[in-house]
C-alpha positions in Angstrom: -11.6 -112.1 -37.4 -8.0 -112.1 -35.1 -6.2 -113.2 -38.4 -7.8 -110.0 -40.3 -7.1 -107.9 -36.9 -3.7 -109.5 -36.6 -2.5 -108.5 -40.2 -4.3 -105.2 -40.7 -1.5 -104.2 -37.2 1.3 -106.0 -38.9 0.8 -104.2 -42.6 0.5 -100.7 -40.3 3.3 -101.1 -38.9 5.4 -102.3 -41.5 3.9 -99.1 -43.3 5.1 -97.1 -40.3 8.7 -98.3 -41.2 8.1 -97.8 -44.5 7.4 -93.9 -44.6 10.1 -92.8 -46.5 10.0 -88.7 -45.1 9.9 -90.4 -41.3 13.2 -92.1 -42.2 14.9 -90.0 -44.1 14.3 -86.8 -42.5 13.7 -85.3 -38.5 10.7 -82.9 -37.6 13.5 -80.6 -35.9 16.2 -78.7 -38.4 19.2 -75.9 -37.6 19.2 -72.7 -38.7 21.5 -71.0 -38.7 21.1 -67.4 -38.1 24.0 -64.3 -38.5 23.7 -60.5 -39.2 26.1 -57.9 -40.4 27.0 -56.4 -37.3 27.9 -58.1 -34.0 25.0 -59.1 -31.4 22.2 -58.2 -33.3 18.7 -59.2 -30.9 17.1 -62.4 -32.6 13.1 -62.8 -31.7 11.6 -66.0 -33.9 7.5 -66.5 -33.7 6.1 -69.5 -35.2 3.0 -69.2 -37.0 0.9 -69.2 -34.1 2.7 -66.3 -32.7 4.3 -67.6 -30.4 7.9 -66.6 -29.0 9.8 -70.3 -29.8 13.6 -68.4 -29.3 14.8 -64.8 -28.1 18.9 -64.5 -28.5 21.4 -62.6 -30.3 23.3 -63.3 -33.4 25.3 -65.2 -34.5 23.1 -68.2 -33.3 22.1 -71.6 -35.1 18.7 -72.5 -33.3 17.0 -75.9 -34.0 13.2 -75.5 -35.3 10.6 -77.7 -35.7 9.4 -78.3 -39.1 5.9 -79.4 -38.1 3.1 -77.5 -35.8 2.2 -80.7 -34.8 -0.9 -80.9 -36.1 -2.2 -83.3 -39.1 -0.6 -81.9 -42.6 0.4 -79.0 -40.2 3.7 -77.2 -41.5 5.3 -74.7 -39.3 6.6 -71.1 -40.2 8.6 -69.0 -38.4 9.0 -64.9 -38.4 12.8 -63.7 -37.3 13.0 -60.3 -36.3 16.1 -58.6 -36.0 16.8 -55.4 -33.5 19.3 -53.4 -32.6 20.1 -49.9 -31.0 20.8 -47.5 -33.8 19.9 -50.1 -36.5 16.6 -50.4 -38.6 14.4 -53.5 -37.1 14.4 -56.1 -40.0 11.8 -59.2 -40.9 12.4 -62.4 -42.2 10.1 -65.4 -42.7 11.7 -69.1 -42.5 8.9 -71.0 -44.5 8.2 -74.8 -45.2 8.5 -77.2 -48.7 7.7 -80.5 -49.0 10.3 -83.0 -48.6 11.2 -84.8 -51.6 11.7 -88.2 -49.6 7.4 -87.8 -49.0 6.8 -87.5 -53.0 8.9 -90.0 -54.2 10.0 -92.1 -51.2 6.6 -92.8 -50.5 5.3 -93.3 -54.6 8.0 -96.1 -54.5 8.4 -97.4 -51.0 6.0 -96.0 -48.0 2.4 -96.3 -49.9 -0.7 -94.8 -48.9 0.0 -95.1 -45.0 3.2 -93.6 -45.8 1.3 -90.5 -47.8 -1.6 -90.4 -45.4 -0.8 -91.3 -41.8 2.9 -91.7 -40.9 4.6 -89.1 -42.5 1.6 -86.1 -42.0 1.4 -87.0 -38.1 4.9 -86.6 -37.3 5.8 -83.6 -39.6 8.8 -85.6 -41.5 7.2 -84.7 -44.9 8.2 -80.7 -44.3 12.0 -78.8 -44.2 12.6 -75.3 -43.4 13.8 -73.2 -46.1 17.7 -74.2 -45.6 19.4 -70.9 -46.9 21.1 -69.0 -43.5 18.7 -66.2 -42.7 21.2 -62.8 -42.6 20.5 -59.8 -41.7 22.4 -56.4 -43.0 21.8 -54.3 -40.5 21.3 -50.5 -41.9 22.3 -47.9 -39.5 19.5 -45.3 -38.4 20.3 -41.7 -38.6 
């Protein structure tokens, strides 16, 4: 019974090592952010609705890709204000990593699909495009 106990831990964690997403990638990514005009007010919510960053532009702010949760992805809202200026929305959503498809079909397995990668969010990026805003002046 310790030998099946003692390689059932082993084969985990050499799946843990093995997740391709979890080595490849980071649950945190940069964003940068920039608007037409100067100092534009920056206000990001994540899906939850939560403030997660309040600034002005131009700003690169570092996200998390996961919410944290199991097969979780985060999502962020970025509103963009100004006096004089129309307020402006923007979503920053999730894709699936391409290192969690593939990485994982050739090297990470089934832990690699099911457990290591979901848990710590790897498996996700944030849409990588710069969010901009042009700011429209209000009359």
């Amino acid at each position: 019974m310790r030998k099946i106990l003692l390689m059932l831990a082993v084969g985990l964690f050499a799946g843990a090592l093995s997740s391709c997403a979890t080595i490849m990638r980071d649950n945190n990514q940069s964003i940068p952010i920039n608007a037409s005009t100067e100092k534009v007010n920056i206000k990001i919510m994540n899906k939850a609705g939560m403030t997660v960053f309040e600034g002005q532009t131009p700003t690169v702010v570092n996200l998390k890709t996961s919410a944290g949760g199991y097969f979780d992805p985060e999502k962020y809202t970025v509103v963009a204000s100004k006096d004089g200026f129309g307020t402006q929305t923007q979503i920053i959503d999730w894709e699936v990593s391409g290192w969690y498809i593939l990485g994982n079909l050739a090297f990470g397995g089934l832990i690699g699909y099911l457990i290591v990668d979901p848990l710590t969010g790897d498996m996700y990026y944030l849409d990588e495009k710069p969010v901009h805003f042009n700011m429209t002046p209000v009359r």
